[in-house]
ZAMARGU-4260 file (C-alpha; in steps of 0.2 Angstrom, whole numbers, plus 5000, padded with zeros to 4 digits):
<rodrens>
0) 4916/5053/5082 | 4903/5039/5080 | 4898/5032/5097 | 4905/5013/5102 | 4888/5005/5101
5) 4888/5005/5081 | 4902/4994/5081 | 4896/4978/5089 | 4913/4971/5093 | 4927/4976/5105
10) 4931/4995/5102 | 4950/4998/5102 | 4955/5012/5113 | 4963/5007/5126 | 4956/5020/5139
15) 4947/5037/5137 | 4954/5052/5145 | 4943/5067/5144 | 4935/5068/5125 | 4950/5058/5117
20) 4952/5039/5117 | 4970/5032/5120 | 4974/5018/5109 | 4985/5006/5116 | 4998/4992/5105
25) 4991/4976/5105 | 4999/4961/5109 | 4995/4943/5113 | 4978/4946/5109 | 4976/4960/5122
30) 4976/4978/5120 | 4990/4987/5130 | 4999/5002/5137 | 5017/5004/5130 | 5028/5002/5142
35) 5034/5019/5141 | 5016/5026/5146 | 5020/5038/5134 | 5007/5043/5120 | 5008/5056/5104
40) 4992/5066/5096 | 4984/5060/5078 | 4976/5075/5072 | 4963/5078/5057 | 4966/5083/5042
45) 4953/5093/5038 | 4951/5105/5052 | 4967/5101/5063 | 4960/5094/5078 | 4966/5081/5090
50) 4954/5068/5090 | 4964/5053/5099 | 4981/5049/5107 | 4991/5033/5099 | 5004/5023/5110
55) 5022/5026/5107 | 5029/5010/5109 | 5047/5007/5111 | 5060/4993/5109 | 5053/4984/5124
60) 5034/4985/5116 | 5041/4976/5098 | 5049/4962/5108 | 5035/4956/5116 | 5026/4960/5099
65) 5039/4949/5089 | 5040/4935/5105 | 5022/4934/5105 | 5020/4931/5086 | 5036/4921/5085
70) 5026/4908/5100 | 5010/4909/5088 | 5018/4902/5073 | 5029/4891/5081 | 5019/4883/5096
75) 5001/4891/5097 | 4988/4883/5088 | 4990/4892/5074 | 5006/4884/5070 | 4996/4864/5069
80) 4981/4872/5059 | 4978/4866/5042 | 4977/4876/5028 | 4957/4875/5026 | 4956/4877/5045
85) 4966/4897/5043 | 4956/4902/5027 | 4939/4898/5036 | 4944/4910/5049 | 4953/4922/5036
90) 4931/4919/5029 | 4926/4925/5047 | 4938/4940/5049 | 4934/4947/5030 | 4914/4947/5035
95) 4918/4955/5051 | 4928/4969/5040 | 4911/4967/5030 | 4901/4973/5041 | 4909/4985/5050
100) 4916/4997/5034 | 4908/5009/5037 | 4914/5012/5056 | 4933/5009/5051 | 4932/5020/5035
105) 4925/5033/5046 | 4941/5031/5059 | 4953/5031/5045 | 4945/5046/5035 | 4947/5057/5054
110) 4966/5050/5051 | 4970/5054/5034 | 4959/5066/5027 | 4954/5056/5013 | 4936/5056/5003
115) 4923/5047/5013 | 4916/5039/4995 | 4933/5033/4994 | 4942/5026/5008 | 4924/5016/5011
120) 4925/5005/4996 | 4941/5003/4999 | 4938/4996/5017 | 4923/4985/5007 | 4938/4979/4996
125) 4948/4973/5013 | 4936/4961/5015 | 4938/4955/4996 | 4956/4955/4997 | 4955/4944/5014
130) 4942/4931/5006 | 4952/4930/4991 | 4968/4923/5002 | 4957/4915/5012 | 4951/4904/4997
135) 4969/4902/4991 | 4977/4897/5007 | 4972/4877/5006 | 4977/4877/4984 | 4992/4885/4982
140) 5000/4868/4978 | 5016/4859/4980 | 5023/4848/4966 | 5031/4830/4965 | 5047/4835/4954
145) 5051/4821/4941 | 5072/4817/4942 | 5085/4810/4934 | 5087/4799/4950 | 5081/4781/4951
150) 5077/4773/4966 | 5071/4791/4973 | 5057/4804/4970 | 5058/4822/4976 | 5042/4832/4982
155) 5040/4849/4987 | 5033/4859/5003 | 5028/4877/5006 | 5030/4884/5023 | 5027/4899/5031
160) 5044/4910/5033 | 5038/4914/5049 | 5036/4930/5058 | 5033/4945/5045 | 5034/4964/5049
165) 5021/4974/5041 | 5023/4993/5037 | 5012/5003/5030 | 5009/5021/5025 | 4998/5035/5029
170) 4986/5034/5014 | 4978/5018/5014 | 4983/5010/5029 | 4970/4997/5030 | 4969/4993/5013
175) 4989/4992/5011 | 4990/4981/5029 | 4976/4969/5019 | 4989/4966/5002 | 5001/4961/5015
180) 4993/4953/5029 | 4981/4942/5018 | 4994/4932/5008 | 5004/4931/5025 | 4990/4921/5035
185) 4986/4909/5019 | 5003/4905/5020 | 5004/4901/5037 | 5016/4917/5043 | 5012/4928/5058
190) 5015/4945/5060 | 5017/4962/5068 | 5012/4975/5058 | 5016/4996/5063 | 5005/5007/5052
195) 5009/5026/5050 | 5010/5036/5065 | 4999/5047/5057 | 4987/5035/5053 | 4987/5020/5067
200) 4969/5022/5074 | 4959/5010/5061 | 4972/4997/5063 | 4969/4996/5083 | 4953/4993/5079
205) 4956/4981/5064 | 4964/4971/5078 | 4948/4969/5090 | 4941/4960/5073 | 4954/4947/5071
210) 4953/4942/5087 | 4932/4942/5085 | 4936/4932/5070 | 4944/4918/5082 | 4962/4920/5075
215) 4971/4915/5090 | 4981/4927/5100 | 4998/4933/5094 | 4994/4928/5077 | 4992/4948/5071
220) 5000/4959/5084 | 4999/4980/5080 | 5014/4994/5087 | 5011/5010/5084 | 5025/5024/5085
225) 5036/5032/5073 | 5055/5030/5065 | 5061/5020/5079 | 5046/5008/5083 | 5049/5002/5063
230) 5071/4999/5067 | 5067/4991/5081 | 5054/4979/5072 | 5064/4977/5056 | 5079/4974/5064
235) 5073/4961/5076 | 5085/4944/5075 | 5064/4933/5075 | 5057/4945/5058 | 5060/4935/5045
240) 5051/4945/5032 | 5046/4963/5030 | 5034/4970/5020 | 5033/4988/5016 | 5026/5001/5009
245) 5030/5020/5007 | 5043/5032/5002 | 5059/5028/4994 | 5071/5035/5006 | 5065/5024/5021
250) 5062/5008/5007 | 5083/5009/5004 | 5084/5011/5024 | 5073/4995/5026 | 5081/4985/5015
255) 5098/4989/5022 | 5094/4985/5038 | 5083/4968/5034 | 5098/4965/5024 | 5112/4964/5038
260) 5098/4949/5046 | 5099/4942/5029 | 5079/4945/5030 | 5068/4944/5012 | 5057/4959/5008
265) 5043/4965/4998 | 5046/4984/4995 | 5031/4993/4986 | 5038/5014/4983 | 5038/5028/4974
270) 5033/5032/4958 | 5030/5043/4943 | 5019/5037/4931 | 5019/5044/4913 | 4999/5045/4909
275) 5001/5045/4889 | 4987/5052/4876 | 4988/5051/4859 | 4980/5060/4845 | 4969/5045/4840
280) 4962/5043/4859 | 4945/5045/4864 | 4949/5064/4874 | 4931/5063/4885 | 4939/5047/4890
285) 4955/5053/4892 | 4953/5069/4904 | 4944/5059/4915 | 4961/5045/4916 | 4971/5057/4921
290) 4961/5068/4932 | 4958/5050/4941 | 4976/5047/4939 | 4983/5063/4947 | 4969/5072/4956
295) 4958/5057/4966 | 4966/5054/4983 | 4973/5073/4981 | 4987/5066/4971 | 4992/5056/4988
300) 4996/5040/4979 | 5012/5030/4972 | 5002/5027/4959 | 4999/5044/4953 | 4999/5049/4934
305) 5009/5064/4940 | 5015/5067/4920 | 5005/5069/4907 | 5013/5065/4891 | 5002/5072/4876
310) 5004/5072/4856 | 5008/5089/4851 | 4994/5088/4840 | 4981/5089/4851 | 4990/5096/4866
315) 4984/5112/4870 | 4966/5107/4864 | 4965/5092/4878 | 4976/5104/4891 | 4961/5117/4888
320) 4946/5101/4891 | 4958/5095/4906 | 4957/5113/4913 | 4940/5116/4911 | 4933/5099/4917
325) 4947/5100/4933 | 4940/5118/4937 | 4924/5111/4942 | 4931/5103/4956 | 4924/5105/4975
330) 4936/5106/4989 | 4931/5104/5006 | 4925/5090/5020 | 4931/5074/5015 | 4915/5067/5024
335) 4903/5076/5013 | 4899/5065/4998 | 4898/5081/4984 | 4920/5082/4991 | 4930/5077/4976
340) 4946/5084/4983 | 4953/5085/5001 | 4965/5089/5011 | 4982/5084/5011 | 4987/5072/5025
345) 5000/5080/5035 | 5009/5097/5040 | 5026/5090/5031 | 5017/5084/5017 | 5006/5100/5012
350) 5025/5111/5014 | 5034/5099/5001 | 5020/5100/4990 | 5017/5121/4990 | 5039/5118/4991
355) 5039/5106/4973 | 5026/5121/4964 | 5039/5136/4969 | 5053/5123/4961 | 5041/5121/4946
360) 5039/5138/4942 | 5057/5141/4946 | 5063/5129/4933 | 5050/5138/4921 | 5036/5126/4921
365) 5019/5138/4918 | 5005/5136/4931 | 4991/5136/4921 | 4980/5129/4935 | 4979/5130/4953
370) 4997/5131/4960 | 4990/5140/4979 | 4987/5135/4996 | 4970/5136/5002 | 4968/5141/5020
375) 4950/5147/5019 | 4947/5128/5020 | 4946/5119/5036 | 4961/5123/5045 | 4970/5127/5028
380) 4981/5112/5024 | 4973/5111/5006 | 4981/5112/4988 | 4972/5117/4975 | 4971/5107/4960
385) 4990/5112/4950 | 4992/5109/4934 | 5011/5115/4924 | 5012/5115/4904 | 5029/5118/4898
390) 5036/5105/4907 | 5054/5095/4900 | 5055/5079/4907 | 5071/5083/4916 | 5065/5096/4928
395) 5063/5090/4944 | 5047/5093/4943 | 5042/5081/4931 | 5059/5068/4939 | 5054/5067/4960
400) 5039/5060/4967 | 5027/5076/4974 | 5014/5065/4983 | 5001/5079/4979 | 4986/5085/4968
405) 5002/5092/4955 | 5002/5086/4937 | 5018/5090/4924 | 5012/5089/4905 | 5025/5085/4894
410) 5021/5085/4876 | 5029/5074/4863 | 5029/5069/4843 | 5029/5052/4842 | 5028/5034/4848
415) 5046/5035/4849 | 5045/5049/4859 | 5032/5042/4873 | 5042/5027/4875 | 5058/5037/4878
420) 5050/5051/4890 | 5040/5040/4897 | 5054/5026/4904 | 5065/5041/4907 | 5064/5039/4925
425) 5072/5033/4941 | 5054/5027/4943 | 5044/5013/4936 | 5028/5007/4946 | 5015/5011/4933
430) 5010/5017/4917 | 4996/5023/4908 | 4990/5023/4890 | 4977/5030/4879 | 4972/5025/4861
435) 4963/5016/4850 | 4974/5006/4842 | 4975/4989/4846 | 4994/4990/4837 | 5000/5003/4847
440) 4988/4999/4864 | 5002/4980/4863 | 5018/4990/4859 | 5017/5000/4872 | 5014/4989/4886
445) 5029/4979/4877 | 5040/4993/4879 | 5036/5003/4895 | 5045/4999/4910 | 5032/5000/4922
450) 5027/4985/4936 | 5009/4988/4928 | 5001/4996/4911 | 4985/5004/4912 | 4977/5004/4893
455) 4962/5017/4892 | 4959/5016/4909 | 4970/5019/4925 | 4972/5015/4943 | 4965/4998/4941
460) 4970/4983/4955 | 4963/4969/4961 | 4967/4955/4973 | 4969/4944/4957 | 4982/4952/4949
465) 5000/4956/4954 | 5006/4972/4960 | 5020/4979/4961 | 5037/4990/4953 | 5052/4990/4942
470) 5069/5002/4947 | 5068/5009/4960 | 5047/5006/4963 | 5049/4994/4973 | 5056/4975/4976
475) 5043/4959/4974 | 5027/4958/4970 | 5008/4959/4979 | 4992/4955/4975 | 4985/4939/4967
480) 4995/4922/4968 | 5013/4929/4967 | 5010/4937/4983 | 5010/4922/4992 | 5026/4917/4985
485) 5034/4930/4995 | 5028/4923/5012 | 5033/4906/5010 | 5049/4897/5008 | 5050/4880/4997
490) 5057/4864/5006 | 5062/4850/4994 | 5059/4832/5002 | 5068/4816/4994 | 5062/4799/4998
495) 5070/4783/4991 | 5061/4767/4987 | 5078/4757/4989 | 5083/4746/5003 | 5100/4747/5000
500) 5109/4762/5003 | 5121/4766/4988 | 5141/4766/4990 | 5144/4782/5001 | 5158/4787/4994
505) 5151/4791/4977 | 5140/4804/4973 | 5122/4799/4966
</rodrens>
């Protein structure tokens, strides 16, 4: 573990008991002991260790979370700030993020396993994502409405929904926090964000830099803790909004339960994205898509182009060109540089990924790649790169979301046929294409239900462009100026010029 002088701010550990450092909530500004005293062991990836012990905060915790953040945005200063007044400290936390990347990648790589040369640029792009919000908080404009009333005009106002519950997964956390959290500050929100039990250490530390930045205490508050930490914060009668982002099954049980508090959400979940090759594409091109698409982040994405759907033409010459440039793959340390695949985050993650390639091959699908374990490697929770030919679109294989480094080709005749495999899901958060036909590049972003279409390249995001699922992907949108729409609520304001109040009893 890097020592605490590289980081010239605040570490967040709590306390250090022996070797491991004890990461408190944080609350108020302050970093604390749950209530409980109770903590829970985060573990690497790669070779199994405990490396730290993460609060388990309870009921009690979220309260004073939820309180504290409620006082922020309704009597703190943060609540009589303009809108130029938070983006300039939104300027100061981003540069703070800046400059310590590379100490929070490093704490999130220990958490999640994932490639050093990865999670680093995207803890660089936090900080884009932050000073793109923080530019947007002072113009994201209101609008005098013309009527068909005269005598009166009518205006509108933006304001902040108020406190927002942030949820985040195990495979980006800080990244995923930052889609959420940076389009809640510029609109004036505040919040209390719980990342992944597995994966809570870089947020504890993301904390000491927000309140370096001088965001005032209370503004961003951090639980950590599992199931029940998250009920207690979505159900709590002051969360106004929740934003999440993870699985499908505890998506449906989030909105239900921010449903009974008649609570808005932003739901970003699951996906199977159809990654579709046709003859006429360039193949070099090609291989590499879809090897980015399905193997980068050892398929431990929701954005994953888990099936490969390829023109019979040229299937089994591209499957062979896939096969032979996967093979070259190096499995290993995801903080050596020459790592292109690592491990697979957790325990229960590694067993329903070796469980989906039994189903696979159960079903008839042909492993023509990978399809084992590797426990030579580290303390063996790697997969190797799996790769199934044979695969019909109705297997369960090719219809649930694996969340691992397993890819389902699926070949087909025509455009007719893409369009039909490809949309023939419970699914639809993205969607990739490749050609060279301007014609057909147009048609098929038309007709593909998918939240975004990636033409000849894939896994592309920005913080200027929206984000976000059709079906059962997810609900709303993040990312560029929708995303802020999410975190506000619009107030109409009517003023009459008229001295004279009109007869009461008839409606203007």
């Amino acid at each position: 573990m890097a020592q605490a002088t590289q980081l010239p701010l605040p570490r967040g550990p709590l306390a250090t008991h022996g070797d491991l450092p004890h990461y408190g909530v944080h609350i108020d500004g302050e970093h604390r002991a749950p209530v409980s005293k109770k903590y829970f062991a985060t573990t690497q990836p790669y070779d199994g260790k405990t490396w730290a012990m993460i609060a388990d905060a309870g009921a009690e915790d979220v309260n004073s979370a939820v309180q504290s953040a409620w006082r922020a945005g309704n009597e703190g200063p943060w609540a009589s700030m303009s809108a130029s007044e938070r983006g300039r400290l939104m300027r100061k936390l981003a540069d703070l993020v800046a400059a310590n990347a590379s100490w929070l990648a490093d704490i999130e790589r220990r958490d999640n396993g994932k490639l050093v040369t990865e999670v680093s640029g995207q803890v660089k792009y936090v900080a884009d994502y932050l000073h793109y919000y923080a530019g947007l908080a002072d113009k994201f404009e209101s609008s005098v409405i013309p009527t068909d009333k005269k005598g009166v005009f009518a205006y509108t106002k933006h304001e902040p929904k108020g406190v927002v519950a942030i949820i985040t997964p195990w495979n980006s956390p800080l990244s995923l926090t930052a889609w959420k959290l940076g389009p809640a500050l510029a609109a004036g929100c505040t919040a209390v964000v719980k990342p992944s039990e597995f994966t809570s250490a870089s947020m504890i530390e993301f904390a000491a830099l927000i309140e370096a930045a001088g965001i005032p205490p209370g503004v961003v508050n951090v639980m950590t803790g599992g199931a029940k930490t998250g009920e207690a914060l979505v159900t709590h009668d002051k969360v106004a909004h929740v934003g999440f982002t993870g699985g499908g099954e505890a998506g449906r049980k989030i909105y239900e339960m921010a449903a009974r508090g008649l609570k808005t959400v932003t739901l970003e979940l699951g996906g199977k994205s159809p990654n579709i090759v046709f003859d006429d594409a360039d193949q070099e091109q090609a291989v590499k898509g879809v090897v980015a698409g399905i193997f980068a982040a050892s398929g431990q994405t929701c954005i994953a182009g888990s099936r490969l759907l390829v023109q019979r033409s040229i299937h089994d010459a591209f499957v062979k060109r896939l096969i032979d440039f996967v093979s070259t793959a190096k499995l290993g340390d995801p903080g050596l540089e020459e790592t292109q695949i690592g491990p697979i985050a957790t325990p229960a993650q590694f067993d329903k990924i070796m469980s989906y390639i039994e189903i696979a091959k159960k079903e008839g699908a042909k492993c023509v790649l990978g399809g084992k374990a590797r426990p030579d490697i580290g303390a063996g929770r790697f997969v190797e790169p799996t790769i199934f030919t044979g695969v019909d679109n109705a297997m369960r294989i090719a219809q649930e979301e694996v969340f691992g480094p397993v890819l389902s080709v699926i070949p087909f005749d025509t455009e007719e046929d893409a369009i039909r495999i490809g949309n023939d899901i419970a699914f639809g958060l993205a969607a990739g294409v490749w050609t060279t036909s301007l014609k057909r590049s147009l048609m098929m972003a038309d007709r593909l239900k998918a939240g975004t279409i990636w033409i000849n390249n894939y896994r592309s995001t920005s913080f200027t462009s929206p984000f976000g699922g059709y079906k059962q992907s997810g609900v709303g949108r993040e990312s560029g100026i929708e995303a802020i729409r999410d975190y506000v609520q619009t107030k109409c304001v009517w003023i009459s010029a008229d001295l004279e109040v009109a007869n009461p009893f008839g409606r203007r």
